[in-house]
C-alpha positions in Angstrom: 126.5 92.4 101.2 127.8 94.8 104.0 125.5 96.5 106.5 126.0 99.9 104.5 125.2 97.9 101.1 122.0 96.3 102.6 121.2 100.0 104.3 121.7 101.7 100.8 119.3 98.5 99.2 116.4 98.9 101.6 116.2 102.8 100.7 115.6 101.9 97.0 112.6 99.7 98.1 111.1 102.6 100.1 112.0 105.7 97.6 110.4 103.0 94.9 107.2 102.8 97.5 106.6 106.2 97.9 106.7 107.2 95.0 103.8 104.6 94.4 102.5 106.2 97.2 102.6 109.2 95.6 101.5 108.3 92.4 98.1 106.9 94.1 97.8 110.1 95.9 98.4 112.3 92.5 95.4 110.1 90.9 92.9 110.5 93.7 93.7 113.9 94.0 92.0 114.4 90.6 88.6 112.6 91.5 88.9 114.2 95.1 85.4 115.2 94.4 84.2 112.2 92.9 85.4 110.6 95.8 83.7 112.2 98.5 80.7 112.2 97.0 80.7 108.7 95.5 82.6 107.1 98.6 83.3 109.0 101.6 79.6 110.2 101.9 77.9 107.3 100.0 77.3 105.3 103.2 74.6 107.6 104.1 72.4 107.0 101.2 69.6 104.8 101.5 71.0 103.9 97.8 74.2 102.1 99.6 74.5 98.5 98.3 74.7 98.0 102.0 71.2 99.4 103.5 69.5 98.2 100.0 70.2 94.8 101.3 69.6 95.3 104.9 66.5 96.6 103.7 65.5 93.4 101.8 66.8 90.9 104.8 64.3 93.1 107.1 61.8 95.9 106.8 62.7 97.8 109.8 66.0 98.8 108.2 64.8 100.9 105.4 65.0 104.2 105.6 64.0 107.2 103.3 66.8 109.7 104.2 69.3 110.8 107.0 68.7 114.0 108.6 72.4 115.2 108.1 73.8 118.5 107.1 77.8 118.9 106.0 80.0 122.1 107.7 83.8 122.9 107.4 84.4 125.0 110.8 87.9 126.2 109.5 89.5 127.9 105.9 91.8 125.2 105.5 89.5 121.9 106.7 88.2 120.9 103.2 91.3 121.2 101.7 93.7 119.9 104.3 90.9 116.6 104.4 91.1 115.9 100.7 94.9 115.9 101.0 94.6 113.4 103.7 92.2 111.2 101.9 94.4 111.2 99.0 97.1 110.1 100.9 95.2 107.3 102.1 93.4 106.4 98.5 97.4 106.3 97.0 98.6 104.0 100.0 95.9 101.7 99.7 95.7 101.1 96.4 99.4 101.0 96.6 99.7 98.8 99.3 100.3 95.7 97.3 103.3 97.3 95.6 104.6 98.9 99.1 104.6 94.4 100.4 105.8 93.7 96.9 109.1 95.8 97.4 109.5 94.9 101.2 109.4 90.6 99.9 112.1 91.8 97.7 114.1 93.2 99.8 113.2 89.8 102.7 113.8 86.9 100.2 117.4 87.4 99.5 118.3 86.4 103.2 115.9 83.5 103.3 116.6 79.7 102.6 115.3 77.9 99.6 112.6 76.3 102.0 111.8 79.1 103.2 110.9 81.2 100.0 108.7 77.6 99.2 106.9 77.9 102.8 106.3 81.8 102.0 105.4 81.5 98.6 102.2 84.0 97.3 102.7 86.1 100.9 102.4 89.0 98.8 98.9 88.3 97.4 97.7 87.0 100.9 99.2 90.1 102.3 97.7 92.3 100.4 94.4 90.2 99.5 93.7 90.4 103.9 94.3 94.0 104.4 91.9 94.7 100.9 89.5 92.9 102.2 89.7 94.1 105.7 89.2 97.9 104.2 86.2 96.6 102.6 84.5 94.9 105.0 84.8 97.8 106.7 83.8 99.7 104.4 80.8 98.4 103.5 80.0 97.0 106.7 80.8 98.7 109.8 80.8 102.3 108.1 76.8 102.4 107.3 75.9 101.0 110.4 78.1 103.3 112.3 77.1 106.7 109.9 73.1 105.7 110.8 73.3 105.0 114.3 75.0 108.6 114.9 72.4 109.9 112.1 69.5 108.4 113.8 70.6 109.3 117.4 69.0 111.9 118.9 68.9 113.8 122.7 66.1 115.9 121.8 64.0 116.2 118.9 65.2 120.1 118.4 68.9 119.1 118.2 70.0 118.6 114.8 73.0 117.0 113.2 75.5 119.2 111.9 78.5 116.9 111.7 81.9 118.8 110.6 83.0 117.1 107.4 86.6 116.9 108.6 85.4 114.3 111.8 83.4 112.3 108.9 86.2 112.1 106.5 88.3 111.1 109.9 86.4 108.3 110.8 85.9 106.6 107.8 90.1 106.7 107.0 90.6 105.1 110.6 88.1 102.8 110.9 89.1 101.4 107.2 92.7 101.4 107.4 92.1 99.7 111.3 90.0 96.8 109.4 92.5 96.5 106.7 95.1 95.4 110.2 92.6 93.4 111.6 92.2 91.1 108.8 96.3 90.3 109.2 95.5 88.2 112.1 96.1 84.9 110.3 99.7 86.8 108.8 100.7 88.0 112.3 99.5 84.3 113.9 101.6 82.7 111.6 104.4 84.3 111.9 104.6 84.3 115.5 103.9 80.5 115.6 106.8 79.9 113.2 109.2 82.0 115.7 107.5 79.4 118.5 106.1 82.1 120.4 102.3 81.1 120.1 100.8 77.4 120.0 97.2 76.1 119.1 96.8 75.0 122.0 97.1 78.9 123.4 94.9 79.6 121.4 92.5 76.9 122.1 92.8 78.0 125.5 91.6 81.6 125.4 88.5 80.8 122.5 86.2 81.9 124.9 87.8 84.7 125.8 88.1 85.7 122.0 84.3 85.0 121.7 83.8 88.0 124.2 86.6 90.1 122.6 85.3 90.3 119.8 81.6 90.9 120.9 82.8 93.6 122.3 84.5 94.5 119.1 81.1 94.3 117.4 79.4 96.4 119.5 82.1 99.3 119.6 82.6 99.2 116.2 78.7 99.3 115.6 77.2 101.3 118.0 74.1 100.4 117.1 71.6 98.4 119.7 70.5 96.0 117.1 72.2 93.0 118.1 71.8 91.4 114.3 74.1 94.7 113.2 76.4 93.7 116.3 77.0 89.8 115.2 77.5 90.4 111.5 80.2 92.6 112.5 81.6 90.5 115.2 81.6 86.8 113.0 83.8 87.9 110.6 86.6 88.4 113.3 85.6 84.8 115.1 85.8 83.2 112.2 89.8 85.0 111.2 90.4 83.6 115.1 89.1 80.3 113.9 91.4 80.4 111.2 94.6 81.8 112.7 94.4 78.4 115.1 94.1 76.2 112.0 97.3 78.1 110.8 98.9 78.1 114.1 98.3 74.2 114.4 99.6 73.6 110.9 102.8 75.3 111.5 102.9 73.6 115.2 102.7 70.0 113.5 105.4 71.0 110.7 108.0 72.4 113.4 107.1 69.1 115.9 107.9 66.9 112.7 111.0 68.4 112.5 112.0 67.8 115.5 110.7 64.0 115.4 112.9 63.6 112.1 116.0 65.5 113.8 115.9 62.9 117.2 115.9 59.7 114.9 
């Protein structure tokens, strides 16, 4: 194919994502309000399958109610929100269609070796970034809503959050999550172009131990340093992995060479 052809090919795969896209977005649309109730605002119920369970693990994380009331500062914040959340409902639920198209439009210019070393990258694409927005999700989000809920400067100051900054947070926290969990995609990757090695990455563990601390306690503001290493194991442990998929593909590629020498 000519660089025109391949040009014209590629804009088929993305008209043909879109429109998933905006299929998703059409869908969620129509339960907008289901949605925020049911989702957007559910991690600040004491009902959240999330805090029932705390709850059960320890007694000092149940909680009645949070003392939070809803506003829209602006004619056009409700409505310009639910558009955004339906945009981000259709791309998600979308999003193993959107990698479906893109492998389509990859595995033509791959080898036959290749397309066997790759093979189910779709549904470990798209299995990582599904779990990544629910982890964080049902994770990060109700520790994060409770801490702010909870935090006070004085007793007379109440919480008034704009419902446009909640709908905000929850969208970017999720879809950051859904990237995280990539790592092992992104490691792999880079260690088949031979620009990372285990050993790398053996190298800078510690470092990764406090990085993603720090993660942990960003991401859950909260003081409780249970809350902070729940969060913070998950992303050791994709580390942890990403070396085991970084050493794999490091023994493969030195085998190759071993095998080209003799």
């Amino acid at each position: 194919m000519s660089f025109i052809d391949h040009l014209e090919e590629l804009r088929w795969h993305i008209i043909r994502s879109v429109l998933a896209v905006l299929v998703g977005m059409v869908g969620m649309f129509f339960f907008i309000n289901e949605l925020i109730h049911y989702v957007i605002l559910a991690p600040l119920s004491p009902n959240f399958p999330t805090h029932r369970l705390m709850c059960s693990l320890r007694e000092s994380f149940c909680f009645d109610k949070l003392s939070v009331s809803f506003q829209a500062t602006s004619p056009t914040e409700q409505f310009t929100k639910a558009i955004l959340i339906a945009v981000v409902g259709g791309f998600i639920i979308s999003f193993p269609y959107i990698i479906w198209e893109l492998w389509r439009f990859i595995k033509p210019g791959l080898y036959v070796e290749e397309i066997k070393k790759t093979r189910g990258v779709v549904g470990i694409v798209s299995g990582l970034f599904l779990t990544g927005v629910s982890f964080t999700y049902f994770f990060i989000m109700p520790f994060t809503f409770r801490f702010f809920a909870t935090f006070q400067l004085d007793p007379r100051v109440q919480n008034n959050w704009k419902i446009g900054d909640i709908i905000g947070l929850v969208v970017q926290f999720c879809l950051a999550g859904g990237l995280l969990f990539e790592l092992p995609v992104i490691v792999y990757v880079l260690s088949s172009m031979g620009i990372l090695t285990p050993m790398w990455m053996k190298r800078y563990r510690k470092h990764a131990v406090v990085i993603t601390l720090i993660v942990g306690g960003l991401l859950t503001p909260s003081p409780d340093v249970m809350s902070q290493l729940l969060l913070a194991l998950p992303i050791f442990i994709l580390y942890e992995v990403s070396i085991f998929i970084s050493a794999r593909v490091y023994k493969k590629k030195m085998e190759q060479v071993a095998v080209v020498k003799e």
